[in-house]
MIRODO-512498 format. One line per 2 residues: number of its first residue (from 1); their letters; for each residue x, y, z of C-alpha. Coordinates in pm, 1 decimal. Example, Ala and Ser with C-alpha at 12.3 -4.5 7.8 and 13.67 -1.06 7.14 Angstrom:
<marpas>
1) as) 1230.0:-450.0:780.0  1367.0:-106.0:714.0
</marpas>
This chain:
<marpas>
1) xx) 4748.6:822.3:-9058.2  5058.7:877.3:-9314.7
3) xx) 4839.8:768.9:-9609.1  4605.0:1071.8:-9615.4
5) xx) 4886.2:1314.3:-9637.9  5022.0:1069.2:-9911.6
7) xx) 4788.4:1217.1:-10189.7  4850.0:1558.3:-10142.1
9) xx) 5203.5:1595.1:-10102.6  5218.5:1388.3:-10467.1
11) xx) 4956.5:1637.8:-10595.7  5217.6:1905.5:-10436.6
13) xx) 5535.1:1748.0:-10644.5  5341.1:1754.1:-10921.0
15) xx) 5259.9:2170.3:-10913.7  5615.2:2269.0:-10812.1
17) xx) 5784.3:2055.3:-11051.8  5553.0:2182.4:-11371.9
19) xx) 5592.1:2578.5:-11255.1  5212.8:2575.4:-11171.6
21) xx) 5133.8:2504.7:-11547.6  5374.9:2818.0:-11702.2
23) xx) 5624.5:2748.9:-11942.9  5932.9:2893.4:-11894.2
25) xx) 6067.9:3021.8:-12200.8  6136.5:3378.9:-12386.6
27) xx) 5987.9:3506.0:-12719.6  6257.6:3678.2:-12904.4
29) xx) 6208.3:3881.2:-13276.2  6559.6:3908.1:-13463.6
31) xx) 6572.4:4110.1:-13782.2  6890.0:3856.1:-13979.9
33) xx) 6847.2:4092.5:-14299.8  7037.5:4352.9:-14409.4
35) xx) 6719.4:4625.1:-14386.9  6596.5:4800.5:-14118.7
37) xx) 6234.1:4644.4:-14012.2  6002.2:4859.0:-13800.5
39) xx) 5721.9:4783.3:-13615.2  5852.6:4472.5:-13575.8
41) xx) 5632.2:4193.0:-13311.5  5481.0:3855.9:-13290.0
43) xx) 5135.1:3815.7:-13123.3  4951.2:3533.4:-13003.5
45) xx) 4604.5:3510.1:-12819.4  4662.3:3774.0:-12576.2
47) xx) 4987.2:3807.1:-12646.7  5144.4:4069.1:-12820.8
49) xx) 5589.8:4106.4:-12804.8  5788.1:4410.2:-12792.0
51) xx) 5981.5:4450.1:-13068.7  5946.2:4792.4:-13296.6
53) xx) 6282.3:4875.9:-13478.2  6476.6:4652.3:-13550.0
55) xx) 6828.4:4722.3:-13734.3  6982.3:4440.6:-13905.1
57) xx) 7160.1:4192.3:-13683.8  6943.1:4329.0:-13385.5
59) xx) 6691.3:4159.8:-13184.4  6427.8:4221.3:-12868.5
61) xx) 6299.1:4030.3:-12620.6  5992.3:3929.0:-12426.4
63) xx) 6089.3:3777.5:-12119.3  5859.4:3462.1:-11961.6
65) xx) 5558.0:3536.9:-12107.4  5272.1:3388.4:-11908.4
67) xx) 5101.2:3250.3:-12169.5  5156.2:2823.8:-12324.0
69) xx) 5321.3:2824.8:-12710.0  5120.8:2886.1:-12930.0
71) xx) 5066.6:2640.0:-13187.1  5082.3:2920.4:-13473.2
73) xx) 5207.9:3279.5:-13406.4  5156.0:3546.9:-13595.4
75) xx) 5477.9:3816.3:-13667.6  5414.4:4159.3:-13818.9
77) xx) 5634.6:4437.2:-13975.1  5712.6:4688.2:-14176.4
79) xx) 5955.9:4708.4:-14430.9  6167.7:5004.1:-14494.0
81) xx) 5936.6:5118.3:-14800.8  5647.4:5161.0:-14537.4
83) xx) 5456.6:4788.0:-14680.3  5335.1:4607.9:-14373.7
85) xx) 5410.8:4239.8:-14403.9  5264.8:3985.6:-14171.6
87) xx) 5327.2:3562.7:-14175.3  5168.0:3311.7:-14010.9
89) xx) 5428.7:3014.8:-13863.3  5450.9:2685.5:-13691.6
91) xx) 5546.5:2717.4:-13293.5  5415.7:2436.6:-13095.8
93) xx) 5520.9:2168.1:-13283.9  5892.9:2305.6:-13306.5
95) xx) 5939.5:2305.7:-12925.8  6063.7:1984.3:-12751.5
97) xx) 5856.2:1892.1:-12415.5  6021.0:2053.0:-12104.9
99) xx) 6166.3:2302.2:-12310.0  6316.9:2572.8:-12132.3
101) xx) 6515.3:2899.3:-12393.4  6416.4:3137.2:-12634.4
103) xx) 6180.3:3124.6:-12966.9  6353.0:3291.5:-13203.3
105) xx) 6095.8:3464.2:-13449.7  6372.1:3581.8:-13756.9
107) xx) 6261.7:3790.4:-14011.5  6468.1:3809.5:-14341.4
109) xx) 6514.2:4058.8:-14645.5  6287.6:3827.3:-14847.7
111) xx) 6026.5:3874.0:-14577.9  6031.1:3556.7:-14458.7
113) xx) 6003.5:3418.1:-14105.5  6197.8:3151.1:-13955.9
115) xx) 6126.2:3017.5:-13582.3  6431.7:2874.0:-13414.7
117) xx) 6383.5:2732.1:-13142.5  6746.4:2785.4:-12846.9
119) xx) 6768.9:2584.7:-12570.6  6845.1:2767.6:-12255.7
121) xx) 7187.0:2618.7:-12092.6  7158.3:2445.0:-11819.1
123) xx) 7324.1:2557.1:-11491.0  7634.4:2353.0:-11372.2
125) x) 7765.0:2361.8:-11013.1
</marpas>
């Protein structure tokens, strides 16, 4: 009689302890020059941030998007002489499995992008 309700309760582990199949982590675009960047976001499938303008040193956030990482992302912007600039990067294979934190998306004065990738800290008792 217990073994039939064996199988499902594993199958019910299983769900809970992967968040039904979402990863939990933020996207996050950071302007780290010294120029004001506008129109400022990183898309993916579906998936497009907030972001806008961006002063130097600031950043926005997306929180939990409901979508996996991406293996490549896409971040757009605009420079402060009105050129558009958009790169291409790396995502997927930055992120350790089970991660939980932000993706940092950080655009530079050279118009570069660099993904870091923050672990979230964990919660002590």
């Amino acid at each position: 009689m217990q073994r039939r309700f064996l199988l499902p309760m594993i199958v019910m582990t299983v769900v809970l302890m992967e968040g039904c199949g979402v990863e939990d982590y933020n996207v996050v675009i950071k302007n780290v020059g010294k120029r004001t960047v506008d129109k400022a976001c990183v898309i993916y499938g579906d998936f497009r941030s907030v972001g806008g303008v961006l002063p130097p040193g600031i950043y926005a956030g997306h929180g939990h998007p409901e979508f996996p990482i991406p293996s490549v992302a896409t971040v757009e912007w605009r420079t402060e002489d009105g050129a558009m600039h958009r790169q291409e990067v790396e995502v997927k294979k930055l992120v350790p499995k089970g991660f939980r934190g932000d993706i940092q998306f950080e655009i530079a004065d050279d118009n570069t992008v660099t993904v870091r990738v923050i672990p979230r800290e964990k919660i002590r008792y």
